[in-house]
Structures are given as structure tokens and as C-alpha cells.
Backbone as JSON, one array per atom type, in Angstrom:
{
  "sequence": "XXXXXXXXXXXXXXXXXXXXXXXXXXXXXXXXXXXXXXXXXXXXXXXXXXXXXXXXXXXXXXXXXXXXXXXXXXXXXXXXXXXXXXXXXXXXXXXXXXXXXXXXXXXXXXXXXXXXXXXXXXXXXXXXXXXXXXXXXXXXXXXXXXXXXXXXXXXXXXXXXXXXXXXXXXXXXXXXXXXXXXXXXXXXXXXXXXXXXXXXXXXXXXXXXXXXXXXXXXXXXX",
  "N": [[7.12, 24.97, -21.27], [7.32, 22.64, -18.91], [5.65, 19.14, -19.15], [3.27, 18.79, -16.99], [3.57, 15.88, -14.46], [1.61, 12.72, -14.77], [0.14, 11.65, -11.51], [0.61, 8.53, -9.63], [-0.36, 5.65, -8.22], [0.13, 2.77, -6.26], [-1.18, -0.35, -5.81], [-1.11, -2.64, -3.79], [-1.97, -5.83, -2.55], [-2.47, -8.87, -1.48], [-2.44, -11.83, 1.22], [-3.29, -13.08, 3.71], [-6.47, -14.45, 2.46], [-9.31, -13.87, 3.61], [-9.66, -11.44, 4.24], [-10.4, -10.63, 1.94], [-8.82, -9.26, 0.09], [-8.82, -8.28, -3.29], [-11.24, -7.71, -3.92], [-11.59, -5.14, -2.0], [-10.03, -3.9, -2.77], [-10.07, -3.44, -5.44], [-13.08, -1.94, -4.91], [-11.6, 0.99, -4.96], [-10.61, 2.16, -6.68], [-11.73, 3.21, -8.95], [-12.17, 5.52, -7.65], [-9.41, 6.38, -7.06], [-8.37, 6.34, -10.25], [-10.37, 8.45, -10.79], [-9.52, 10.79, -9.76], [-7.36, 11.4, -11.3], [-4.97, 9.75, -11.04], [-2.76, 7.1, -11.91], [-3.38, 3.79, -12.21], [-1.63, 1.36, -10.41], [-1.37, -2.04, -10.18], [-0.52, -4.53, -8.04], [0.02, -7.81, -7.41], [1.84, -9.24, -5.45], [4.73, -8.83, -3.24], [7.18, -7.7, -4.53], [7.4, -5.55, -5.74], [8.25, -3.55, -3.76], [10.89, -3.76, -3.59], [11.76, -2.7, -5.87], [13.48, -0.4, -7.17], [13.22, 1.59, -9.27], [10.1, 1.56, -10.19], [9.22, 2.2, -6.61], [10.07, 4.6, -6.51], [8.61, 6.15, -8.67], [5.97, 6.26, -7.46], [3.46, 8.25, -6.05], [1.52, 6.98, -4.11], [0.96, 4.37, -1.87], [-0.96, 2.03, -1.52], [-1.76, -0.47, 0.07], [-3.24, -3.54, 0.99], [-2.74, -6.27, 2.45], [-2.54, -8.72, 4.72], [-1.08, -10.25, 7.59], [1.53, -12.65, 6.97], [4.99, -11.84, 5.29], [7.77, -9.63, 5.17], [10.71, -9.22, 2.97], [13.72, -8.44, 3.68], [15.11, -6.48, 2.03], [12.29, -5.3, 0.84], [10.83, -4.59, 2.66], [12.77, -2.03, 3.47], [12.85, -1.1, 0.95], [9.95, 0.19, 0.93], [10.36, 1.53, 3.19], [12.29, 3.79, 2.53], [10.66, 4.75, 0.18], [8.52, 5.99, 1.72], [9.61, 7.25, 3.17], [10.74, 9.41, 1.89], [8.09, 10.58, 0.63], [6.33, 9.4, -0.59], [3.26, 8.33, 0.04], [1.61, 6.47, 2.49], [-1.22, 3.91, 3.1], [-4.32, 2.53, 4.21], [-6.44, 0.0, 5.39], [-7.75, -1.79, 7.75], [-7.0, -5.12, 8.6], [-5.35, -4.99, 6.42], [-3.51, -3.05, 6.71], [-2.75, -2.58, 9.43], [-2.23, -5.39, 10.58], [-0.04, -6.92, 9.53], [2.77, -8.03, 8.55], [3.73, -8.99, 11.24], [6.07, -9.68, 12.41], [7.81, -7.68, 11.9], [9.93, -4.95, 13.11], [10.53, -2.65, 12.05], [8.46, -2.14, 10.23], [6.43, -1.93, 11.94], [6.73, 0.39, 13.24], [6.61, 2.49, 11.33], [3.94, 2.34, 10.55], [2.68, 2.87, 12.59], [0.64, 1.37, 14.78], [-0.44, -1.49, 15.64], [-2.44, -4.17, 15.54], [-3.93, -6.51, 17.92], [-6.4, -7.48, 19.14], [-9.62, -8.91, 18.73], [-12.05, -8.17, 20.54], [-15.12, -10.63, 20.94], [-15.99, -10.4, 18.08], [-17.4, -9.97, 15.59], [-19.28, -7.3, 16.68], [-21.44, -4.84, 17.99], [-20.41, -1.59, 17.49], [-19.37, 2.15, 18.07], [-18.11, 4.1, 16.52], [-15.96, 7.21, 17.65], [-15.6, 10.65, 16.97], [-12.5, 11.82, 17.17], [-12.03, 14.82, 19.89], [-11.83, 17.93, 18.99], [-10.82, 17.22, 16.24], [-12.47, 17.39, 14.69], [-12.82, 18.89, 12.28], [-11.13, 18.28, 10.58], [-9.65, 17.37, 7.32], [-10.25, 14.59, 6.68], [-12.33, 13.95, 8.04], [-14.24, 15.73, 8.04], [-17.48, 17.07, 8.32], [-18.76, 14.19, 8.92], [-19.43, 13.32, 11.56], [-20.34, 10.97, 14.29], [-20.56, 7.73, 14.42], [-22.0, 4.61, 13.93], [-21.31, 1.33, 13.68], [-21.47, -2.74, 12.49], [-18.81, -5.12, 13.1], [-15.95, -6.2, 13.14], [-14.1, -5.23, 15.74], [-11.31, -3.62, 16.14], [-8.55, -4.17, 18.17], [-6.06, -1.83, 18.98], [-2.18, -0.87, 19.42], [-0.67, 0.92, 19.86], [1.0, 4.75, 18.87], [2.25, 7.4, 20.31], [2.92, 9.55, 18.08], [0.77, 9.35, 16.39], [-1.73, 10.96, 14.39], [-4.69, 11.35, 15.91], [-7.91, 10.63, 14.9], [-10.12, 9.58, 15.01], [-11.52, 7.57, 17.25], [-12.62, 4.31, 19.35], [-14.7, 2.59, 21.66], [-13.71, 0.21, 24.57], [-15.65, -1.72, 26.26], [-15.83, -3.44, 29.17], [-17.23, -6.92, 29.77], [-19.0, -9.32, 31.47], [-16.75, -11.61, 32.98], [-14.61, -10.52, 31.4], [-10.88, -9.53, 31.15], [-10.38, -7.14, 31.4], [-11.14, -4.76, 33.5], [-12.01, -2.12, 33.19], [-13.84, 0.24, 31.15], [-12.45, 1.75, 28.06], [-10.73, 3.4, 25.53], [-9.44, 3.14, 21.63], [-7.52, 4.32, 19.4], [-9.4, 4.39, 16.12], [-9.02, 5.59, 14.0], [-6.37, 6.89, 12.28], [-4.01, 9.42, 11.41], [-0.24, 9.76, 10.45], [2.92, 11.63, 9.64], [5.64, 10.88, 8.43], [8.86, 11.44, 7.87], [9.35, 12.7, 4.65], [6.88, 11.8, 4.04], [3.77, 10.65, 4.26], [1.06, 8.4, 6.7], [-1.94, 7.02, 6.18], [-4.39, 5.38, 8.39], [-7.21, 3.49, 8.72], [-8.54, 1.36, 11.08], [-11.35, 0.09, 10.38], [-13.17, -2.49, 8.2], [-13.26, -5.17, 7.95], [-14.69, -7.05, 6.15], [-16.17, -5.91, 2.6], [-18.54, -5.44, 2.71], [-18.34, -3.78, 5.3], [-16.96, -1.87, 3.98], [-18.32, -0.55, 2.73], [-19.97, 1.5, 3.8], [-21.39, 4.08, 4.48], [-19.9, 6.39, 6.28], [-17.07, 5.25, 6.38], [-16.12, 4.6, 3.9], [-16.13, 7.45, 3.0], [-14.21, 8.02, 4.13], [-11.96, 6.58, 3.59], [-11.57, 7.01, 1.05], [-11.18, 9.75, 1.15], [-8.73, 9.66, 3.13], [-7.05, 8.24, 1.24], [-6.11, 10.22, -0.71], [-5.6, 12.04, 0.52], [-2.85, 10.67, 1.92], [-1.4, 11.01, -0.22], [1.11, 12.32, -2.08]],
  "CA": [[6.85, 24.49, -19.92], [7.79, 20.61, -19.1], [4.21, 18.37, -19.12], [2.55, 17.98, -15.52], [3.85, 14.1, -14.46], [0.31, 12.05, -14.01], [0.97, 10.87, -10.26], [0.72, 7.03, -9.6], [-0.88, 5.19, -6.84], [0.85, 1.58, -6.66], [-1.73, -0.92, -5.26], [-0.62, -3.82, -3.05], [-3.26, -6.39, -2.39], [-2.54, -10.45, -0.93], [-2.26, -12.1, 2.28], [-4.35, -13.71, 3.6], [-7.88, -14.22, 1.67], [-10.51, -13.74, 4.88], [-10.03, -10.05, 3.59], [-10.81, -10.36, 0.82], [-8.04, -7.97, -0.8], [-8.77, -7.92, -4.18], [-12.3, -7.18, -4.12], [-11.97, -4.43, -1.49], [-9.18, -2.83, -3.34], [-11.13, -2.58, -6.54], [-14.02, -0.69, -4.63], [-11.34, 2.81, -4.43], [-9.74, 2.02, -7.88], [-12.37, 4.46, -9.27], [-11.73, 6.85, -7.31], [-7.92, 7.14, -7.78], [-8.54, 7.03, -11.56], [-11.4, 9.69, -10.95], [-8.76, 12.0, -9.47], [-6.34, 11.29, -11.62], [-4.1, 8.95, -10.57], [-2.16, 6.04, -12.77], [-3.25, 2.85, -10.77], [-0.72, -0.01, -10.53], [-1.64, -3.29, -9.46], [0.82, -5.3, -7.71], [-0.1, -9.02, -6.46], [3.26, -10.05, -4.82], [5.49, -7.4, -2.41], [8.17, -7.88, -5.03], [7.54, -3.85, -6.2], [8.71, -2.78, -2.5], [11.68, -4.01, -3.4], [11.91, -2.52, -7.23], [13.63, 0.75, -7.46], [11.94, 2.36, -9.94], [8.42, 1.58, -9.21], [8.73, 2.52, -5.72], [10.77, 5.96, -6.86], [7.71, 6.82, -9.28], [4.68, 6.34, -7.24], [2.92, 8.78, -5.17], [0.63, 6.7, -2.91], [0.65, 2.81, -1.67], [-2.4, 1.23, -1.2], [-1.73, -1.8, 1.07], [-4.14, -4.85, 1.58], [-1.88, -7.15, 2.79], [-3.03, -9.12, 5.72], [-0.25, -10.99, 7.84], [2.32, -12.2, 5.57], [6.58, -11.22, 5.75], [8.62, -8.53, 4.26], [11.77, -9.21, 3.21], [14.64, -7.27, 4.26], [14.89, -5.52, 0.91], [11.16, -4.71, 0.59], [11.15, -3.13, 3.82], [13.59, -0.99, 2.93], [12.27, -0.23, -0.37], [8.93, 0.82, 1.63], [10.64, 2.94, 3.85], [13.02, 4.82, 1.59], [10.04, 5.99, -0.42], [7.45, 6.93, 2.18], [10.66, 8.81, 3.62], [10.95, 10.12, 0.59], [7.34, 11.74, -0.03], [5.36, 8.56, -1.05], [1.96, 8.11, 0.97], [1.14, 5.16, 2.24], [-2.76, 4.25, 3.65], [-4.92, 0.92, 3.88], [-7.85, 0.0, 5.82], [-8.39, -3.03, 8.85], [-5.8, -5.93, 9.0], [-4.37, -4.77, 5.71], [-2.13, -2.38, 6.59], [-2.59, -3.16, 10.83], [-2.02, -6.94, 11.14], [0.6, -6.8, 8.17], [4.11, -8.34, 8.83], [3.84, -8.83, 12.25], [7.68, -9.69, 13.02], [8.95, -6.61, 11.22], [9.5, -3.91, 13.43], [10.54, -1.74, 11.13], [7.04, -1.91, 9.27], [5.48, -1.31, 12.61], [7.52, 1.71, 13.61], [6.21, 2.99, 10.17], [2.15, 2.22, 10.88], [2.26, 3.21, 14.19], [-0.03, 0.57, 15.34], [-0.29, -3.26, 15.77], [-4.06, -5.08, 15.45], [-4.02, -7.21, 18.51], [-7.44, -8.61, 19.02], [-10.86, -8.2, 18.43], [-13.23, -9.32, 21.18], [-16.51, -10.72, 20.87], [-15.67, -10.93, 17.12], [-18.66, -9.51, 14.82], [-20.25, -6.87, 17.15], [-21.8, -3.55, 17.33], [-19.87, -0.63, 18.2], [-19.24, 3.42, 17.67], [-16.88, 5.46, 16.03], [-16.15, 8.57, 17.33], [-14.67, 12.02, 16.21], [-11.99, 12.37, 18.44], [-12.29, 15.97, 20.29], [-10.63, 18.53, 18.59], [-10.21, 17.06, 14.95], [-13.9, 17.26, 13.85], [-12.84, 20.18, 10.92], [-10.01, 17.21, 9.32], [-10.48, 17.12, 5.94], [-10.07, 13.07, 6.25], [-13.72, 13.04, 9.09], [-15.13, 16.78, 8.31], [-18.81, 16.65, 8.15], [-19.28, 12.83, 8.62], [-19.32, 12.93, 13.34], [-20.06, 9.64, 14.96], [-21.06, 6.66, 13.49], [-21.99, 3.04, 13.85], [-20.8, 0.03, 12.52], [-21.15, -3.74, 13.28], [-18.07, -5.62, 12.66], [-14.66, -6.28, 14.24], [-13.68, -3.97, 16.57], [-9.64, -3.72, 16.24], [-7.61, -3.08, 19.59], [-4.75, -1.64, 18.92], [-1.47, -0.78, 20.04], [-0.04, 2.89, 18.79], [2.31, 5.05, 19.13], [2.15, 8.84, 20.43], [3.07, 10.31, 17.3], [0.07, 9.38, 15.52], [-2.59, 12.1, 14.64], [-5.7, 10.36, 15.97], [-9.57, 11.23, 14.15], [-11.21, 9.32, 15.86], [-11.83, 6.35, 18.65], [-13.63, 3.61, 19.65], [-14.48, 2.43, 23.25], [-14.17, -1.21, 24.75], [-16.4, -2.04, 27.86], [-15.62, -4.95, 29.86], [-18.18, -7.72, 30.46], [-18.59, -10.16, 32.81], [-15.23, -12.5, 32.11], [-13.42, -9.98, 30.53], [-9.77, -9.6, 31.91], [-9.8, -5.99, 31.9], [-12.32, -4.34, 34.21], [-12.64, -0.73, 32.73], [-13.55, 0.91, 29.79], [-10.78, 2.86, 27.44], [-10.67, 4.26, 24.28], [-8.48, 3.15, 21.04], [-7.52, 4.81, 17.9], [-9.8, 3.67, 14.89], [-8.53, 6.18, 12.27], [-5.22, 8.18, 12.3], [-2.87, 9.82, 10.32], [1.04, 10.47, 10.77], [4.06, 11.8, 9.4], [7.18, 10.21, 8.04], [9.76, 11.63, 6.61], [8.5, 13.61, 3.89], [5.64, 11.07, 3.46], [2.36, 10.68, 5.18], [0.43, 7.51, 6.45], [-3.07, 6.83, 6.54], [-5.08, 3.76, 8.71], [-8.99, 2.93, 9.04], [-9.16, 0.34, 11.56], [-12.37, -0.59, 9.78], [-12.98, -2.99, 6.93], [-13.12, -6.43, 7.57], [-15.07, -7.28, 4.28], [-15.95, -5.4, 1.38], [-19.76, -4.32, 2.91], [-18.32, -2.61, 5.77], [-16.52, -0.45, 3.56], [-19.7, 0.1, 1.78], [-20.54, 1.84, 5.01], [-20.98, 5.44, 3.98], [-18.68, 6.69, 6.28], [-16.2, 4.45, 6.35], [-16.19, 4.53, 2.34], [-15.76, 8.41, 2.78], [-13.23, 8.32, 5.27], [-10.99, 5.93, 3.26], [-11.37, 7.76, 0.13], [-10.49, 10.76, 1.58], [-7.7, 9.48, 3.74], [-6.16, 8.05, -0.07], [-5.69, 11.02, -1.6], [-4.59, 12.93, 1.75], [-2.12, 10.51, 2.28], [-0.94, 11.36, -1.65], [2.24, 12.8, -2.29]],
  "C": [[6.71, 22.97, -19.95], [6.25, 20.64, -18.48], [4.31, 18.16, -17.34], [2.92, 16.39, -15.67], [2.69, 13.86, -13.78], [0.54, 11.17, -12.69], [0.34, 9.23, -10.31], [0.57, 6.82, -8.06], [-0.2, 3.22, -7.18], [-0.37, 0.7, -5.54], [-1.34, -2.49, -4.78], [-1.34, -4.92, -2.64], [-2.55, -7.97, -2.25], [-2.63, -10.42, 0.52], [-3.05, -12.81, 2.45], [-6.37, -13.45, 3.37], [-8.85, -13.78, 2.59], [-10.39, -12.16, 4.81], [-10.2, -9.32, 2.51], [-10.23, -9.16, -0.09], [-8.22, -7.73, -2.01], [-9.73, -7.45, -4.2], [-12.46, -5.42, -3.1], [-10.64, -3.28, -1.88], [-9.92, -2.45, -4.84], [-12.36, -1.96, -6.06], [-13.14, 0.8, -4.54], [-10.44, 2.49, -5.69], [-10.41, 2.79, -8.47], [-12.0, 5.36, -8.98], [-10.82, 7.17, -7.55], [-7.94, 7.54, -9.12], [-9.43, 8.42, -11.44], [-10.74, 10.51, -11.01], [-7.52, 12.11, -10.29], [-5.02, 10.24, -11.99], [-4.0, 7.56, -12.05], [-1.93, 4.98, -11.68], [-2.54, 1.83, -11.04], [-1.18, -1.17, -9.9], [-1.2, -4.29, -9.4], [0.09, -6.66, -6.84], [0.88, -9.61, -5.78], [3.36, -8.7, -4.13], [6.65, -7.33, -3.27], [8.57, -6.06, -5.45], [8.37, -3.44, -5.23], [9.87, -2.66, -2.69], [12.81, -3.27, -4.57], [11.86, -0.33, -7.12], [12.82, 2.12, -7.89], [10.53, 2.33, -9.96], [8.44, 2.59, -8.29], [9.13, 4.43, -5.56], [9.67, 7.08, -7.81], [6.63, 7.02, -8.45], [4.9, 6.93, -6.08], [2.06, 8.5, -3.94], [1.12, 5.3, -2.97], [-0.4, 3.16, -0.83], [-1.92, -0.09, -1.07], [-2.81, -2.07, 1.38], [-3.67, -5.99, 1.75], [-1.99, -7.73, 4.1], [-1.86, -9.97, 5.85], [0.93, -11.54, 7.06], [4.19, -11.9, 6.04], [7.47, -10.6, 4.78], [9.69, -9.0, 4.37], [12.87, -8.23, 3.66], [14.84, -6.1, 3.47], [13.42, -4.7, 0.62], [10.8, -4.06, 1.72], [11.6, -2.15, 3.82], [13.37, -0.06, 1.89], [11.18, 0.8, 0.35], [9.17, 1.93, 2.26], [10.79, 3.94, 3.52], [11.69, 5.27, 0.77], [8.66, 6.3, 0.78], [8.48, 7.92, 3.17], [10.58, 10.17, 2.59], [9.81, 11.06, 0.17], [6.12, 10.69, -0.11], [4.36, 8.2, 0.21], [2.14, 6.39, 1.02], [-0.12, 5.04, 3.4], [-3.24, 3.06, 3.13], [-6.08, 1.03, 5.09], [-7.33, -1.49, 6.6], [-6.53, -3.83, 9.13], [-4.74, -5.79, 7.96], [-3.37, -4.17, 5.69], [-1.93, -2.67, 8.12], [-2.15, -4.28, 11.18], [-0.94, -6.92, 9.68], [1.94, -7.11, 8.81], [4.84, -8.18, 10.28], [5.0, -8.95, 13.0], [8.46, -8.92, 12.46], [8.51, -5.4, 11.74], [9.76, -2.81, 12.97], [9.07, -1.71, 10.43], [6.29, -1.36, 10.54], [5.66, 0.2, 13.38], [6.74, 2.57, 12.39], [4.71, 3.88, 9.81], [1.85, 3.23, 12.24], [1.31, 2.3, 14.66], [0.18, -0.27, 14.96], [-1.82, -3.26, 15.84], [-3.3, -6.19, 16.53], [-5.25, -8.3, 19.07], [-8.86, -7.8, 18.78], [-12.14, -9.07, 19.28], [-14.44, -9.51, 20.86], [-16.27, -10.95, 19.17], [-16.3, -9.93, 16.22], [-19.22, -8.91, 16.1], [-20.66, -5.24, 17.08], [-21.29, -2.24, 18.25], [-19.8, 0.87, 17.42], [-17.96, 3.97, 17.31], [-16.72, 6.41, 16.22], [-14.99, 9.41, 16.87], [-14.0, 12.12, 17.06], [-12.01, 13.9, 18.67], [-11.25, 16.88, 19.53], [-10.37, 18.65, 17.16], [-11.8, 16.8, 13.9], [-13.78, 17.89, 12.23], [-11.08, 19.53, 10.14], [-10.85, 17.38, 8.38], [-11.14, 15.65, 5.79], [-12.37, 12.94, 6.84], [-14.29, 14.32, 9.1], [-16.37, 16.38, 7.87], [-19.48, 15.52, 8.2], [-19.94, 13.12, 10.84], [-19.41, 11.45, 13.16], [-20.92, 8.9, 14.23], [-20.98, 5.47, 13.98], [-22.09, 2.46, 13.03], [-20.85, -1.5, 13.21], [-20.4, -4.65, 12.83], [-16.98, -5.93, 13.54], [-14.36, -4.99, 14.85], [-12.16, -4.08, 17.04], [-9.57, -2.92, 17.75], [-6.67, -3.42, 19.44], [-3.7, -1.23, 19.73], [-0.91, 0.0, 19.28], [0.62, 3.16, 19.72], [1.83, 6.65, 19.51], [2.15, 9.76, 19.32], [2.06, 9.96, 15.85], [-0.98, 10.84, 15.74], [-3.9, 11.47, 14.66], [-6.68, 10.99, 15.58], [-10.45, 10.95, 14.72], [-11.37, 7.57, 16.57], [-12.42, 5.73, 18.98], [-13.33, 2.97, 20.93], [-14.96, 1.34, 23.25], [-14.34, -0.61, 26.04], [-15.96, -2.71, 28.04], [-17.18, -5.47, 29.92], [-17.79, -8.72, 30.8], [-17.69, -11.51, 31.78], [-14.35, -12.28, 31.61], [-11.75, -9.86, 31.41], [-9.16, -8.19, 32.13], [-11.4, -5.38, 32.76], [-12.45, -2.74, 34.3], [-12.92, -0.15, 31.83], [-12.22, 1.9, 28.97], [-11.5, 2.76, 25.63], [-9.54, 3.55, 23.29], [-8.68, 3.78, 19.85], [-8.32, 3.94, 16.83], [-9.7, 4.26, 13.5], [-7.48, 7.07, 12.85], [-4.86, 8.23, 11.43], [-1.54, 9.45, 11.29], [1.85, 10.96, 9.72], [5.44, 10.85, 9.27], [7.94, 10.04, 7.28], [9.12, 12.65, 6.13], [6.89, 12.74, 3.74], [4.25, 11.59, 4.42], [1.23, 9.02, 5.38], [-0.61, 7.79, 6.88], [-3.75, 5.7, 7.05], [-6.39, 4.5, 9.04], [-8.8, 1.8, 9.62], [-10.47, -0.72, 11.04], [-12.52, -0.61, 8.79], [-12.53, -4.69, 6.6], [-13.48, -7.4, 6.51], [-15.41, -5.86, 3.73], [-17.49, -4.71, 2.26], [-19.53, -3.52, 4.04], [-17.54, -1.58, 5.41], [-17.71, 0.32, 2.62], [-19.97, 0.87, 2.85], [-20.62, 3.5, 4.54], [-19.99, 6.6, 4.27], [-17.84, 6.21, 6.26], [-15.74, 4.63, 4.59], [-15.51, 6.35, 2.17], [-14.48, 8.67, 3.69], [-12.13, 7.74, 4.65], [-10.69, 6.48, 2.06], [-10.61, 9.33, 0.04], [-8.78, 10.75, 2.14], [-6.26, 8.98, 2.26], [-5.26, 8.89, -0.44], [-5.18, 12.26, -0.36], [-3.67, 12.63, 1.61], [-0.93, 10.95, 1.04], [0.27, 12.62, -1.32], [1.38, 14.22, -3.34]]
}
């Protein structure tokens, strides 16, 4: 009987520093080894672009804040999360990530567009329905005080759970609404994972947030 192949998580990590990508990618580098996993650690996007690499590994882990894909590493990206390969990141790393490539955002399903008020204190909830996910079972609602991403998605995400902007006085919208702050999707054979939240390294210390991204890793896993 041919040897079990040890799967491979390929970790992606620059952009810009104000997210501190390296440090908040070595907080879930444990864990992949814990489970298994053969972790790669890529400082450039040059892998995306590299055949074999992107043909072996089972997960990307993107922390890549703003930033531009070339035409080839796009491609690479695609072809393997068509292919089977996960891909899953946390805040502006995988949301605000190569903002003039709509191919990458077709991919994400969401865009990071702003974050009002900046640093403030808001809720996470379970969206209705998806409480018994593996990614958000047993955690419900939760607060956090940090950026509060508003995004711009796509229908064919599988949303977990939501966070609600108010208006106050000055604002330019004058009702409350709801946006995705954790989904999944589908693509291809693959699977992606986003956490809206995670602008530094202590709100992923957050207990759920920490379990939600750990989880969402090894979901998104091939």
C-alpha cells in the first residue's frame, strides 16, 4: 500500500506592514503542524506563479495586504484552488488584497471597502441558520473592538456570520444593515475561507476569532 502523502499548507505573508503579516501568520503555524500539515513559508507571490509548489499544496494561507498579482500568479492561484487547493486568510489579508485584479476578487467574493469610525466596538453575530457550522459551532455572538470591515460580496458566498453598521449623526447612510464578517465558498473543486477580523495580532488572540480562523484553515483544506 503506497505511503499516505503529508498534505502541505503554503503560507503567503507581505504587503503592507500595518498588518503585521508575519507575526499573525506565525500565531496558526502550530496549529497546521499540530494537524499535520508541511508548512511552507513564502515571502514574495512568486510561488503563485511556480507550478509545482502550487500543484503540491493543499491549503494557502494569505496575509497579503494590498499589493498586485501578476498575470501569471493569478492564474497560478486560480488553477489550483480550481483544482482542490483551499485557500483562507483573515482581515485585509486576503479582503483588501490586489485590489485591481478582478479575477482575485471574483475568487474572494468580497472587497474591504472601509471601516468607519476606525478602532471601535462592535458584534459578531451567528448568522441564522448556520449556528451547527463546524467553522462557528459552539462559539454564538461575540464582541470585539477593532475595525469593523464593510464589505462588498457576492451571493454565492456561504455567510456564518454578520456584523451591523448604525448610522450616526453625519453619516451618509441613514439606516442600519448587516455585512458578512465570516464566510465560506466554493470554487471549483477548492474551498475559500475569510474572517473579516484581524487587524493586529491581539485581535486574533480573541478567543473566538482565534477559533474561528483555526477552524476555518483546516476546513478550507483540501
Amino acid at each position: 500500500m503506497a505511503a499516505t502523502r503529508q498534505r502541505r499548507a503554503l503560507v503567503v505573508r507581505g504587503g503592507w506592514e500595518g498588518h503585521d503579516p508575519f507575526a499573525a501568520t506565525e500565531l496558526f503555524v502550530p496549529c497546521l503542524k499540530e494537524n499535520g500539515y508541511d508548512v511552507v513559508l513564502s515571502d514574495t507571490l512568486e510561488a503563485y506563479a511556480d507550478e509545482a509548489i502550487m500543484g503540491s499544496t493543499d491549503l494557502i494561507v494569505q496575509c497579503w495586504t494590498m499589493g498586485k498579482l501578476s498575470q501569471q500568479q493569478l492564474e497560478g492561484l486560480q488553477r489550483a484552488v480550481s483544482a482542490g487547493a483551499g485557500l483562507a486568510g483573515w482581515h485585509g489579508g486576503i479582503v483588501d488584497s490586489f485590489r485591481d485584479s478582478p479575477g482575485y476578487l471574483q475568487l474572494t467574493g468580497g472587497q474591504f471597502v472601509a471601516h468607519p469610525g476606525n478602532f471601535v466596538d462592535y458584534k459578531v453575530e451567528i448568522a441564522p441558520g448556520r449556528a451547527a457550522h463546524e467553522i462557528v459551532r459552539g462559539l454564538g455572538d461575540f464582541a470585539v473592538h477593532t475595525e469593523q470591515y464593510w464589505v462588498l460580496t457576492d451571493p454565492l458566498n456561504d455567510v456564518l456570520a454578520t456584523t451591523r453598521f448604525l448610522p450616526s449623526e453625519g453619516s451618509a447612510w441613514k439606516e442600519g444593515f448587516s455585512v458578512p464578517a465570516i464566510w465560506t465558498r466554493r470554487w471549483g473543486k477548492g474551498r475559500v475561507f475569510v474572517c473579516t477580523i484581524g487587524h493586529r495580532v491581539a485581535d486574533l488572540e480573541v478567543r473566538e476569532v482565534r477559533t474561528t480562523v483555526e477552524r476555518g484553515l483546516l476546513w478550507a483544506s483540501r
